[in-house]
VOPAGU-2260 file (C-alpha; in pm, 1 decimal, decimal comma):
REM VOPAGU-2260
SITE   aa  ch    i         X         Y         Z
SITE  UNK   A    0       0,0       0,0       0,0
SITE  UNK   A    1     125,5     340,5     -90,9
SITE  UNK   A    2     102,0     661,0      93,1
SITE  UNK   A    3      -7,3    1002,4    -163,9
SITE  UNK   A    4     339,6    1113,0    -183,0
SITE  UNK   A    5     474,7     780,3    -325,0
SITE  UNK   A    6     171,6     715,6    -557,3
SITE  UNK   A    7     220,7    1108,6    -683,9
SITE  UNK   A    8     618,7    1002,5    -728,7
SITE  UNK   A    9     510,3     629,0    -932,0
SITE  UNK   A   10     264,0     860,6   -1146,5
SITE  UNK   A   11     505,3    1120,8   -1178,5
SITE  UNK   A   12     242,5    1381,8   -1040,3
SITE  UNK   A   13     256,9    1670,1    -789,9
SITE  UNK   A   14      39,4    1547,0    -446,2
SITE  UNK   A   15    -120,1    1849,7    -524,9
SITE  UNK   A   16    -222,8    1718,6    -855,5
SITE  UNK   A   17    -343,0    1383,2    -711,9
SITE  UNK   A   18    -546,4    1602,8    -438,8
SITE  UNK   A   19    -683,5    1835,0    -739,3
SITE  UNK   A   20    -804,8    1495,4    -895,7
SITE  UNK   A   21    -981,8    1405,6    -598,3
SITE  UNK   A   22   -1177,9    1689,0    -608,6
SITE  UNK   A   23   -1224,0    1675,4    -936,5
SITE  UNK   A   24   -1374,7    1314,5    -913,0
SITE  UNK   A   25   -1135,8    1169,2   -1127,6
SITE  UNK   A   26    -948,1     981,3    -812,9
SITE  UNK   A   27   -1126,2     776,2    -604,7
SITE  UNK   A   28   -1003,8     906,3    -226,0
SITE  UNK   A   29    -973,6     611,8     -25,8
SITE  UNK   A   30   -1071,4     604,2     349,2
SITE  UNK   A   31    -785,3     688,9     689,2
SITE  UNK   A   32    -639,7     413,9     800,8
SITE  UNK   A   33    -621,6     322,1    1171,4
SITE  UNK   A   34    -313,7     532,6    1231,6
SITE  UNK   A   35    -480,8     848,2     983,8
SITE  UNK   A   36    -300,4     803,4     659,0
SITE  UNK   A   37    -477,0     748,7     323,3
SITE  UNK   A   38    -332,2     430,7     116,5
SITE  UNK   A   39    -358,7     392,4    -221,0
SITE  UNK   A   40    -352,9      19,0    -399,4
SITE  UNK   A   41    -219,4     -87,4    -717,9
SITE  UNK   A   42    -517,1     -21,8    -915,0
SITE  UNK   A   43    -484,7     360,4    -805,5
SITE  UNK   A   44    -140,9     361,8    -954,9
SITE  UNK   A   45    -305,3     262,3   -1302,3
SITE  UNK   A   46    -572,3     510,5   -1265,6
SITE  UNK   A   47    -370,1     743,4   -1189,2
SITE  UNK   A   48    -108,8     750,9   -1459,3
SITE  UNK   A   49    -464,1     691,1   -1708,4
SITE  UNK   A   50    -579,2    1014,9   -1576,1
SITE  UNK   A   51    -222,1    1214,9   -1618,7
SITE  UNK   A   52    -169,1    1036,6   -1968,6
SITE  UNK   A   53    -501,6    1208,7   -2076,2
SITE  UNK   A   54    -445,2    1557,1   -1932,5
SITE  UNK   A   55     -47,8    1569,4   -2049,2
SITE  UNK   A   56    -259,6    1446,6   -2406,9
SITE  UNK   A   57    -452,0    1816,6   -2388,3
SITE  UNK   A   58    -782,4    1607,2   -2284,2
SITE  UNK   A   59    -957,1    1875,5   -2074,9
SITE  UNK   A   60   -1058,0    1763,7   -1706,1
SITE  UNK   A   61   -1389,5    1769,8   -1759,6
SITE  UNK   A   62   -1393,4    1519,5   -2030,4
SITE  UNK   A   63   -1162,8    1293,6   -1842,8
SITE  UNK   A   64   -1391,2    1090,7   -1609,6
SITE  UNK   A   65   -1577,6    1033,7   -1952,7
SITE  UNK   A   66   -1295,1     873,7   -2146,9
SITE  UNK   A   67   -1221,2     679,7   -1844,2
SITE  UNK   A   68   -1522,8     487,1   -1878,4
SITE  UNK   A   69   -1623,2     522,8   -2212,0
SITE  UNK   A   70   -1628,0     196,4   -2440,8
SITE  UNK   A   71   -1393,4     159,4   -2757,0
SITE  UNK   A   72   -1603,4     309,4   -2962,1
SITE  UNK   A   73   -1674,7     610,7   -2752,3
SITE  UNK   A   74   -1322,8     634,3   -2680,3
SITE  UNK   A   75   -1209,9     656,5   -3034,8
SITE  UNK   A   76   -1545,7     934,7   -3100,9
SITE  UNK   A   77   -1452,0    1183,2   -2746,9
SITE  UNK   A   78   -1091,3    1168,4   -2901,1
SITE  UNK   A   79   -1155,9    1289,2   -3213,8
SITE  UNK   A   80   -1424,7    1546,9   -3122,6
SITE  UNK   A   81   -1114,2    1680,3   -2834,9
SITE  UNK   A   82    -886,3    1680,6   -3131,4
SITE  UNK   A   83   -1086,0    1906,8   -3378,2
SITE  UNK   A   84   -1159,4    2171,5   -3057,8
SITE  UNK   A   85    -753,4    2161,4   -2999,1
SITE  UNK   A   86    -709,0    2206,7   -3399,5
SITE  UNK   A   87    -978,0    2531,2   -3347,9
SITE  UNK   A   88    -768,4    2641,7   -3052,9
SITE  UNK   A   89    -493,8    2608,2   -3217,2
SITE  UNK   A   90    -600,7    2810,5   -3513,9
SITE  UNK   A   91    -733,9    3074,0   -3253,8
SITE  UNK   A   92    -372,8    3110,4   -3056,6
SITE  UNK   A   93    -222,2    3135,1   -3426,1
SITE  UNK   A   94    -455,3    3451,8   -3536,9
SITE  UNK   A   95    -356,9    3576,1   -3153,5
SITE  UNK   A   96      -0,1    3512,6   -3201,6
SITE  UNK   A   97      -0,1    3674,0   -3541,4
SITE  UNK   A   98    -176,0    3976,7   -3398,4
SITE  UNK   A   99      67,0    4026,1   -3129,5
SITE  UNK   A  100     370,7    4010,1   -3340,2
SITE  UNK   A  101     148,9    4306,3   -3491,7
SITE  UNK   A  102     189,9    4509,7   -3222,8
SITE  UNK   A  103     555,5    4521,2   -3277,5
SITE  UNK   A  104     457,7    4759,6   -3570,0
SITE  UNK   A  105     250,4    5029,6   -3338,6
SITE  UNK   A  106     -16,8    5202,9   -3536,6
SITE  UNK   A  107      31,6    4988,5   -3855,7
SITE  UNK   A  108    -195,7    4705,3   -3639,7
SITE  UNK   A  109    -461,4    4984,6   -3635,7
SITE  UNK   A  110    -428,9    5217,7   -3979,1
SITE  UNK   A  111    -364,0    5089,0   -4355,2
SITE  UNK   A  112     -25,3    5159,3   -4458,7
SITE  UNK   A  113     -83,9    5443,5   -4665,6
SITE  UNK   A  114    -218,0    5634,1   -4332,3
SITE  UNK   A  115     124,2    5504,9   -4115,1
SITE  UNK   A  116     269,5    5636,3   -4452,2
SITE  UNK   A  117     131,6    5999,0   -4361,9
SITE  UNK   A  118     178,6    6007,1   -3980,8
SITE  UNK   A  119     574,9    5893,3   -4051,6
SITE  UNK   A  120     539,0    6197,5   -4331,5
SITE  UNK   A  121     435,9    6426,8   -4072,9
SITE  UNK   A  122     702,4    6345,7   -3823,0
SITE  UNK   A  123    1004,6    6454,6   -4089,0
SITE  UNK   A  124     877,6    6801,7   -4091,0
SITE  UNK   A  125     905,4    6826,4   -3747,4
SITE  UNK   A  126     517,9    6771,0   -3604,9
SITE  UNK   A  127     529,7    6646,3   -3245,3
SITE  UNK   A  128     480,2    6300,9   -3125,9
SITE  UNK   A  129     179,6    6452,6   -2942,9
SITE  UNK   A  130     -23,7    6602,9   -3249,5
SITE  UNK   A  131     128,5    6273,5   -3475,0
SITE  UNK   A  132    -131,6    6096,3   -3210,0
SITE  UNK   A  133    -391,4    6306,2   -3191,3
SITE  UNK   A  134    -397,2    6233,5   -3585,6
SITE  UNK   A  135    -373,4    5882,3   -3563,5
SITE  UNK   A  136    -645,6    5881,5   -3343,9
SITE  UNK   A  137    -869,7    6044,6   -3545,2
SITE  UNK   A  138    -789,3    5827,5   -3848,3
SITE  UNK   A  139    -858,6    5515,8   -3622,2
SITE  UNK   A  140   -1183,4    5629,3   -3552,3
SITE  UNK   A  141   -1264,2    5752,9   -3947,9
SITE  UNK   A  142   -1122,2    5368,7   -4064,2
SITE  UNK   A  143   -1375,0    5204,0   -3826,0
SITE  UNK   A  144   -1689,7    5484,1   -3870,6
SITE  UNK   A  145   -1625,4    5571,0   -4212,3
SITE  UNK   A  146   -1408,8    5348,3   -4433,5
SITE  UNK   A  147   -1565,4    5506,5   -4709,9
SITE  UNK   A  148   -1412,4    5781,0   -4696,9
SITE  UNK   A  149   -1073,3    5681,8   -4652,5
SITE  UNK   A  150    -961,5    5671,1   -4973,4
SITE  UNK   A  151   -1045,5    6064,4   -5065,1
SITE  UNK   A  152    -887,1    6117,8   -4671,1
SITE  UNK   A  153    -560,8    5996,0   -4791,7
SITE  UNK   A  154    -595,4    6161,0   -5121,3
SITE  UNK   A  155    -630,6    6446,1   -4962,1
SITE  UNK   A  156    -426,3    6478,9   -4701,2
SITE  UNK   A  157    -116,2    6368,1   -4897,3
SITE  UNK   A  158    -227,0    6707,0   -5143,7
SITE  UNK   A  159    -207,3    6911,5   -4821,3
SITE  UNK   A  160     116,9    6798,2   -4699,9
SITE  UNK   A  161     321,2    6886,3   -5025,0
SITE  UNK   A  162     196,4    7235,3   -4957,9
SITE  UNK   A  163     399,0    7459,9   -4773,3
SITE  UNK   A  164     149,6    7676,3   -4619,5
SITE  UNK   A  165     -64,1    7391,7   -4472,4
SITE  UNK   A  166     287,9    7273,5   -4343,8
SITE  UNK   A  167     321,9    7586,5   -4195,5
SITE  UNK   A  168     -24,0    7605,9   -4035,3
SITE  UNK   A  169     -27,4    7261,0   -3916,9
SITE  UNK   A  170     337,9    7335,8   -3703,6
SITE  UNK   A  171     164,2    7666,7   -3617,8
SITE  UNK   A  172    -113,3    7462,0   -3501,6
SITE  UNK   A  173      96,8    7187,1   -3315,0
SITE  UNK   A  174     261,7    7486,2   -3134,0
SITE  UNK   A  175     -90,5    7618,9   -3020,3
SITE  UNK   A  176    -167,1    7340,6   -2850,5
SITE  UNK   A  177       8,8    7453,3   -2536,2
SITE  UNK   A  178    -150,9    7829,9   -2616,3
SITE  UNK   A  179    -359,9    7988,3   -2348,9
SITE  UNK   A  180    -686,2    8042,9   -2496,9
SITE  UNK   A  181    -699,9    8431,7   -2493,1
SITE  UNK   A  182    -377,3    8402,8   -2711,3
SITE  UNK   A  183    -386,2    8687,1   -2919,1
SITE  UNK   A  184    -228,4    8519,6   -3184,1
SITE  UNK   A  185    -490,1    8251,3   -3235,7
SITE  UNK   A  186    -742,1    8469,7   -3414,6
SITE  UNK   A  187    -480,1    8526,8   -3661,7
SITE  UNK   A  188    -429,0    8124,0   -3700,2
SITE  UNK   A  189    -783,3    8093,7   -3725,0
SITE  UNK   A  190    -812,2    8317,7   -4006,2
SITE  UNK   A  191    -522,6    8185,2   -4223,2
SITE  UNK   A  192    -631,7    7854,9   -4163,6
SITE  UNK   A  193   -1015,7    7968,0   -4315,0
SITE  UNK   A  194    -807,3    8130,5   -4615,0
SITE  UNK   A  195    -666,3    7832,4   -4677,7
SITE  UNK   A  196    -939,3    7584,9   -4649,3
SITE  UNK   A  197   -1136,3    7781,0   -4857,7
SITE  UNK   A  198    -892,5    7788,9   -5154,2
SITE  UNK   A  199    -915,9    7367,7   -5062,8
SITE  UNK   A  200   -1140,3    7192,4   -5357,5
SITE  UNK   A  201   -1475,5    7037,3   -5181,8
SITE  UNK   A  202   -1407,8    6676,1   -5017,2
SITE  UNK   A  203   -1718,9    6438,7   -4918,6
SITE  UNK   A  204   -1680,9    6476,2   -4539,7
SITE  UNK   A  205   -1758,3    6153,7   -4317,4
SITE  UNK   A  206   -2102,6    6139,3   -4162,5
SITE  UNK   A  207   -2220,5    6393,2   -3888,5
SITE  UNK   A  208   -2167,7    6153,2   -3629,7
SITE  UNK   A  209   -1830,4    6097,8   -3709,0
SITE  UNK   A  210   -1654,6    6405,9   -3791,4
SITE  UNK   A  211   -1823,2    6519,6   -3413,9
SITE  UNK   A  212   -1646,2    6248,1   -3277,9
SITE  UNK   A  213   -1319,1    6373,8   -3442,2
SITE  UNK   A  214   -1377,1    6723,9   -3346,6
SITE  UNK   A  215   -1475,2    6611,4   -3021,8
SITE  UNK   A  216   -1132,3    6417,7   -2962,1
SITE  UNK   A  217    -902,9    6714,8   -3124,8
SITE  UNK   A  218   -1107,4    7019,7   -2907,0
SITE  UNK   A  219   -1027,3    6799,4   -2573,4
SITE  UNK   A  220    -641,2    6742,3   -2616,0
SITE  UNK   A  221    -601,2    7139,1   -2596,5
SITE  UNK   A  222    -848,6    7446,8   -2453,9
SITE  UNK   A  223    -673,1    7673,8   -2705,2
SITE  UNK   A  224    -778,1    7439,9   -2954,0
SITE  UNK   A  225   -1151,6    7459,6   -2846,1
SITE  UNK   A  226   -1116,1    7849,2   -2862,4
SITE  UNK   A  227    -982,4    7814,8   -3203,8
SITE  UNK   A  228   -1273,4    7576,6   -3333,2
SITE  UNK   A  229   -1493,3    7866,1   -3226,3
SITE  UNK   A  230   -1297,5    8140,2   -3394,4
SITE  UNK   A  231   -1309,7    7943,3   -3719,1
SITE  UNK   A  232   -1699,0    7874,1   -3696,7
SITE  UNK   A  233   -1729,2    8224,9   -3672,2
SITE  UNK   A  234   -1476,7    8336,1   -3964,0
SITE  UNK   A  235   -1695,0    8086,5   -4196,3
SITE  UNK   A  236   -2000,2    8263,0   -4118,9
SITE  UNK   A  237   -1877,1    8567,6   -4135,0
């Protein structure tokens, strides 16, 4: 007769293990003895090292006791339904690998290249890492809201950017950021950004909805920024 600690060492289990198996069901736990000890026969040796042989196999513990008393037949069916979940888990830790090895490339697992293309465009002429992700952010949320538009996005943001002047406005605008909002020189930016945007051709915008949320997410990184959203409403009405 075997104490737990030398059936766990024949099995080549933890005790813990063969205690977690009692609990589990899987182990039948066999009365004290006279002087208090458990002892395990033979027999538990056999089911024990069929119940780790399963489990090291990727059976799940739940489907154990089943296989342990399942015919042939049954056998041969549990196996192969546990082998087709373990393909489908398999394929499921491959997609998650695949996506983590993503991550490695920052906002490329988020944005189509030609958007990464602009944001890394942006950074050579000297816009902050700050604004770059303000500007990512917003292109996150216009790739899931409005794919659609997208493609006229890029088109024409990659216009803007080989012009001078809306490189010049966009640094003057990166530079605002950290403005007080009584600035004195953001009415000025407001109205040579309007000068500008009007010479712009038309663009489709992205649903109401949408461009709020963008607005919404560029007016909160900066209170001079809200004050010069409001100076540019009122230079278009005006």
């Amino acid at each position: 007769m075997l104490t737990i600690g030398q059936l766990a060492a024949r099995a080549g289990v933890t005790v813990r293990a063969v205690r977690h198996y009692h609990q589990r069901g899987l182990l039948a736990e066999p009365e004290r003895d006279a002087s208090g000890y458990r002892r395990y026969d033979a027999q538990a040796v056999v089911e024990l090292i069929r119940i780790k042989t399963l489990a090291d196999a990727g059976v799940p513990l739940a489907r154990i006791d089943e296989l342990l008393a399942a015919r042939p037949e049954e056998f041969a069916e549990a196996v192969t339904d546990i082998d087709q979940a373990l393909t489908r888990k398999i394929c499921e830790l491959t997609r998650h690998r695949r996506r983590i090895a993503e991550l490695a490339a920052g906002d490329r697992l988020f944005l189509p290249s030609e958007v990464t293309e602009i944001l890394d465009r942006m950074r050579t002429f000297g816009v902050s890492e700050r604004m770059v992700r303000l500007e990512r952010d917003c292109w996150i949320m216009l790739v899931a809201l409005a794919p659609e538009s997208v493609p006229e996005w890029v088109a024409g943001k990659e216009k803007a950017l080989a012009d001078p002047e809306f490189r010049r406005l966009y640094l003057a605008c990166d530079e605002a950021m950290n403005w007080e909002p009584d600035d004195p020189r953001l009415p000025d930016l407001a109205t040579a950004i309007a000068t500008w945007t009007a010479q712009r051709p038309d663009h489709r915008q992205p649903g109401a909805g949408t461009l709020s949320l963008m607005n919404a997410n560029v007016t909160a990184a900066s209170p001079a920024w809200r004050r010069l959203m409001v100076l540019l409403s009122q230079t278009r009405q005006d």
